[in-house]
N, C-alpha and C positions, 0 to 999 in steps of 0.2 A: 879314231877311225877303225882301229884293227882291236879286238878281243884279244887278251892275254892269250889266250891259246893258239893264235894265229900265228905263221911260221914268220910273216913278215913285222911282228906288234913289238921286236924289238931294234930292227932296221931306223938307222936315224932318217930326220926327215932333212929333203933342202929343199930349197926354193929356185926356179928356173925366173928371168926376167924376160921377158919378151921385147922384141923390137918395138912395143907400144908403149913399156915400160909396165905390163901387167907383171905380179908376181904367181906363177902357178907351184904350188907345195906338190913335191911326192914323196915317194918310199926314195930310199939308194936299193942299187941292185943287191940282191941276194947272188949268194953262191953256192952251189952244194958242198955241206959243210965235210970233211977229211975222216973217213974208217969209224962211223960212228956206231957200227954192230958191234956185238958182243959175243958170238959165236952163236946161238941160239936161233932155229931156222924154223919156217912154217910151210906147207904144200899148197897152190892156193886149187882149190877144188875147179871142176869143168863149171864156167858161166858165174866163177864168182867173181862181185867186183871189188875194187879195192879199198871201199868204204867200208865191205863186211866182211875182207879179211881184216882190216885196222879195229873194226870192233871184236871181232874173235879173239885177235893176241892183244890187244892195246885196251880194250873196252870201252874205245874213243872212235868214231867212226870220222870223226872229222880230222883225227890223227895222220889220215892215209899219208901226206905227206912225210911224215915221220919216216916211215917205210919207204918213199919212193927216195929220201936222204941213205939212210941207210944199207939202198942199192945203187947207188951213185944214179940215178932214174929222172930225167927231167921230164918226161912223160908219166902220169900212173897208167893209163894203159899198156906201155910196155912191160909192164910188170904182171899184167893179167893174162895175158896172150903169148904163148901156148898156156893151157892150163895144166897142171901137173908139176908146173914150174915153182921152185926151191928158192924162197926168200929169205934174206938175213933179216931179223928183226933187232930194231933199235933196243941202246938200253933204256932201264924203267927209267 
């Protein structure tokens, strides 16, 4: 279901049974994972988003989450807003 690059393609799966007796599969919860920067920080420019600050330092735009781990961030938006704002970037 999830591509190797997706934050969640290594979450185990389980299975919910219903009061009908159907079985529905999903992900387990993720968590944001613990100090996973390296000290190495980026500006994010006025109106950028966070797909193309993730391709500027990461050269993965679908990485963004990478970054939003990396600031303890369960929003990427709060990461964009104010702009001028000083992010830790994950390591490689």
């Amino acid at each position: 279901m999830f591509n190797k690059t997706s934050r969640y393609f290594e979450l185990p799966d389980r299975i919910l049974v219903g009061s009908d007796g159907r079985e529905v599969a999903y992900k387990s919860r993720r968590f944001l994972p613990r100090d996973v920067s390296h000290g190495a920080v980026t500006a994010v420019a006025q109106s950028e988003r966070l797909d193309l600050v993730a391709f500027r330092v990461l050269r993965q735009p679908e990485h963004f989450w990478r970054l939003c781990d990396a600031n303890a961030a369960m929003s990427p938006f709060d990461l964009v807003e104010p702009s001028g704002q000083v992010l830790r970037l994950p390591e490689a």
